[in-house]
N, C-alpha and C positions, 0 to 999 in steps of 0.2 A: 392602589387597585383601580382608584377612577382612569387613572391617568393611563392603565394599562388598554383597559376597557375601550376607551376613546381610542387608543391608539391601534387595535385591532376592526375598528369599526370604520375607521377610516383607510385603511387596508381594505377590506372589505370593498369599502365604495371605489378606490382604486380601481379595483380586480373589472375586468370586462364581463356583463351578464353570460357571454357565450363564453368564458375561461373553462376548460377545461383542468378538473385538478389529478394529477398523473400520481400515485400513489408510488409507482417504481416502472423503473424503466433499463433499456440495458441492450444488448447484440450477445450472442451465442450462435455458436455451429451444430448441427446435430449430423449425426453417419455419418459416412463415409469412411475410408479407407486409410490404413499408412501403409506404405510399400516398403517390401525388403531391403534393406543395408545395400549400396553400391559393394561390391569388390574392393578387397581390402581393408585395411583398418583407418580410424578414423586419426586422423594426425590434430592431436589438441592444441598444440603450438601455432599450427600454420590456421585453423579452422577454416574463417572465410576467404581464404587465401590462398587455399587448397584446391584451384578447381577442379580438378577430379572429381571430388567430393565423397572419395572414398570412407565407406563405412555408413554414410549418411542415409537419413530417411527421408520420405515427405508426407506429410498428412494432405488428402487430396481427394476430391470427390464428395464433399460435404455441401450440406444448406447452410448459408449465414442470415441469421434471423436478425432484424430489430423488433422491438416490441415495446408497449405502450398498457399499462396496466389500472383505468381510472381507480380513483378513492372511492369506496362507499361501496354495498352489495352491487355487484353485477351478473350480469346476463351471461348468455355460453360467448367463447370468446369467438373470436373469428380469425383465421389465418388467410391469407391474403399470397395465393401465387400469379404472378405475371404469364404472357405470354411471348410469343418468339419475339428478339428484339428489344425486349425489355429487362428491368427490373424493377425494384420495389421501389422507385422513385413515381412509378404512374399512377400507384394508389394513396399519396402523399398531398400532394397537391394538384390544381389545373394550370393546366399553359396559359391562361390568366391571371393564375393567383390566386384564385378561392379555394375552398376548403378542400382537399380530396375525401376519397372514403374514411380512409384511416381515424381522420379527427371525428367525420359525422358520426363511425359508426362507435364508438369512444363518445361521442357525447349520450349514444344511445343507450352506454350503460356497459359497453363491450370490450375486454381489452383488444389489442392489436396485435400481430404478429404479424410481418411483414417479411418477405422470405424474395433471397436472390439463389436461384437453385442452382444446381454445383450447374459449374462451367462458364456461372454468367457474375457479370457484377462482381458483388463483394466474396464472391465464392468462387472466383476461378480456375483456383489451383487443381491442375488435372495434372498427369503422368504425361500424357501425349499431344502436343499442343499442336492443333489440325483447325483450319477452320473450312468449311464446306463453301459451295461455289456461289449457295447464297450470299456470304458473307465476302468474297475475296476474290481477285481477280489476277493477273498476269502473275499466273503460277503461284498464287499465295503471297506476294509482295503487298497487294496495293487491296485496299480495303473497295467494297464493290457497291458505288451509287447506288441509289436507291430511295431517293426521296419522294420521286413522281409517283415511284410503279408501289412503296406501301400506301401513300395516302390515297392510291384510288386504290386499289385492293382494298386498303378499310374504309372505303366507302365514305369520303369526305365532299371527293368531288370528283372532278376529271382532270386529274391534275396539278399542282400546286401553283395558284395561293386559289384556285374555283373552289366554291364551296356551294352544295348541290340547293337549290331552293328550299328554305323552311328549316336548311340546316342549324343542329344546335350546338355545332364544332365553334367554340371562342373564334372570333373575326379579329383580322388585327395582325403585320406582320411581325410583333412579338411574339404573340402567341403560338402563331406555326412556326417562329423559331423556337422556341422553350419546346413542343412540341416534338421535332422531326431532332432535337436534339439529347431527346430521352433513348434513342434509339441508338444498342448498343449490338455490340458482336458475341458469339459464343469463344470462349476459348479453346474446346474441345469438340468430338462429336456429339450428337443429339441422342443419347441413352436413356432411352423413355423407361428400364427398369432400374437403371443408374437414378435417377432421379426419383421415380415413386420411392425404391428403396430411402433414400435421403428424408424426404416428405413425409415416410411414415416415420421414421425418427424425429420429425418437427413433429408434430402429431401428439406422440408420444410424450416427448419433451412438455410440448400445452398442456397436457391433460397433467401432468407429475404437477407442473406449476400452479395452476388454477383449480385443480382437485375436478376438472368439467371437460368430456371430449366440446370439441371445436365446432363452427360451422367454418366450412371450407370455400372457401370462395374463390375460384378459379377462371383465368381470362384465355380463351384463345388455345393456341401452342400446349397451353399449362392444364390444358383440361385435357390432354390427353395423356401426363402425369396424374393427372387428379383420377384416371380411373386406373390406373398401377398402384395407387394408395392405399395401403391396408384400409379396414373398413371400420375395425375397433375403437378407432379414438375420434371418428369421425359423425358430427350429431347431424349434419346436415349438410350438402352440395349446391351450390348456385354458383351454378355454370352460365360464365358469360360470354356469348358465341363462343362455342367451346372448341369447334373444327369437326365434332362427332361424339356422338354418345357409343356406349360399347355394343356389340352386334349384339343381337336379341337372339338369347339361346347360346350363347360363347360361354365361359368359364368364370368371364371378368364381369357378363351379365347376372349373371347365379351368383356371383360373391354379394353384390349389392343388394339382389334378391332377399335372401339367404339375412343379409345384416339390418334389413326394412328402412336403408337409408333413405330419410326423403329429400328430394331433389328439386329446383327448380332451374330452366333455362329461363335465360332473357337475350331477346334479339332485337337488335335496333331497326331502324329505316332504310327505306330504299334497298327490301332484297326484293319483294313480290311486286315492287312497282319501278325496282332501278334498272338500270339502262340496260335496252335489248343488246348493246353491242361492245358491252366491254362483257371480259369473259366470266369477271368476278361475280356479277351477277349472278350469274346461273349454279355457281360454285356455292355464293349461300344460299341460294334456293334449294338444291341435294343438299346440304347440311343442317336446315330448316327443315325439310321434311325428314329426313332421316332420326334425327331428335322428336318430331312428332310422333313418329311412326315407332320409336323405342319409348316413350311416356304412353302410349295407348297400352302396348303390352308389357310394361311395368303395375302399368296399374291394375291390368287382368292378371297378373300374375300374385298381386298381393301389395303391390308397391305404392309407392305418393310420389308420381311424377308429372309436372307441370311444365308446360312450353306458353311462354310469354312472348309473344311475338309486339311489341310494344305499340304500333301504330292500333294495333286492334283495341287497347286499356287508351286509345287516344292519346298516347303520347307519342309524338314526333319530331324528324327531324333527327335522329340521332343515329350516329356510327356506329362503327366495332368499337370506338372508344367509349361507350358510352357514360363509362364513370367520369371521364373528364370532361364532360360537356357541361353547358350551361343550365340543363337541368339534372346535372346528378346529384343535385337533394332531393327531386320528388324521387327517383330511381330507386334510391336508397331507403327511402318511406316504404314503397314496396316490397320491397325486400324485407323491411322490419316487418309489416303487419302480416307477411308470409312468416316469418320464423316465429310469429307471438302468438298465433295460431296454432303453433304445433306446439307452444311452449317453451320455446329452447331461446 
């Protein structure tokens, strides 16, 4: 029994004080669609040799989730949707190497759910394979550059490898390679109720698993899924630059209303003081206000809605990326003493 004792204790001392212990963990799809049998019957003989493919289905238009579920009582969990361009690899780790959300917010007591939404990633499989002109170029052949024109769009610098004074974008040309090579294509068109519908099926799915609706944590592109998202299994929204909150007085505003989801945005650097002459600028400044301007009449309406505009809480220096930067553990600090607040 000693011998047993010692030997767990030194395991023990093994183990790293930041170890995270994962209780279960696993990938599933939630929604989506199978489409009708091809014409014809299915030839069992020839199967995949059959290209016809008469008779055959496809399962298509689904989320595929990974998730992460710590040991010991936890907190509401948190689902994690990406924005245009991505997948669930930018809330995993940084293009340096450190910790992403996923683990911090998992050490925080939360499980994980990590979602590639239909069309993108681990979930491509669509019916009509189209990719749009952001994505493609010489009639759909050749995949369409784009290095320079997102990193200054998100606000990193002017250009690649500049990085704007104060920034807290990882320096290093590792880094902005791990970075600019997270960035992926859609498979299909951009079906914003194609995808809520999907979403509220991950949604769904969390709450069945963890017996707790979710806080929903949403970047960019993906926050405008996040307001097509049923409202039922959802405990909380933090929206991060989200592109727009839903017009005030719309249908999709009253669903939120109506559910007393509470909400917070968070915006990073360099939109009220970034450069008068690139055009992005101004693009989050309407998007900035327009999110303020939809939290003033949320909260007169009965609502809990918060705009964090970051350099104001004194923290600066940071992108559209902001969970991957240098300081997305105090970010993520914020974010917890917002949700422990409300209890969730």
């Amino acid at each position: 029994m000693r011998k047993v004792l010692a030997v767990l204790v030194l395991l023990s001392l093994a183990l790293p004080a930041h170890a995270i212990n994962i209780a279960k963990q696993g990938v599933f799809s939630s929604g989506g669609t199978v489409t009708e049998p091809l014409p014809g019957e299915f030839n069992v003989a020839e199967n995949w040799l059959d290209f016809t493919r008469a008779g055959n289905t496809a399962h298509v238009d689904h989320a595929n989730v990974f998730y992460q579920i710590p040991a010991g009582e936890t907190k509401s969990p948190v689902v994690f949707l990406h924005g245009y361009g991505q997948s669930r690899t930018g809330w995993q780790s940084t293009p340096d190497g450190r910790e992403g959300w996923s683990d911090i917010f998992l050490k925080k007591g939360r499980a994980a759910f990590l979602v590639d939404q239909p069309r993108r990633g681990a979930a491509g499989s669509t019916v009509k394979i189209v990719n749009n002109e952001q994505d493609t170029r010489a009639d759909g052949t050749e995949f369409n550059p784009g290095d320079q024109a997102w990193y200054t769009h998100f606000r990193i610098g002017r250009g690649t490898p500049n990085r704007y004074e104060g920034s807290q974008f990882p320096a290093g040309e590792e880094a902005l390679n791990q970075f600019l090579c997270q960035m992926t294509v859609n498979t299909g068109n951009y079906d914003v109720e194609i995808f809520g519908s999907a979403l509220s099926a991950v949604l769904s799915d969390v709450r069945k698993m963890t017996g707790k609706k979710a806080v929903y944590i949403t970047h960019s592109q993906g926050g405008r899924v996040g307001w097509q998202t049923d409202t039922e299994n959802i405990a909380a929204i933090v929206a991060i630059e989200p592109g727009f909150a839903p017009e005030v007085g719309s249908e999709t505003y009253k669903k939120f209303v109506a559910a007393k989801v509470p909400m917070i945005f968070y915006f990073g650097d360099y939109i009220e003081n970034g450069p008068a002459d690139i055009k992005s600028t101004a693009f989050w400044k309407s998007v900035l206000d327009q999110c303020r301007d939809f939290a003033k009449h949320y909260n007169e309406d009965g609502g809990d809605a918060t705009v964090v505009y970051l350099p104001d809480e004194g923290i600066t220096g940071n992108s559209h990326f902001m969970f991957q930067e240098l300081n997305n553990a105090e970010i993520a600090a914020h974010i917890e003493k917002w949700l422990e607040a409300r209890g969730l």
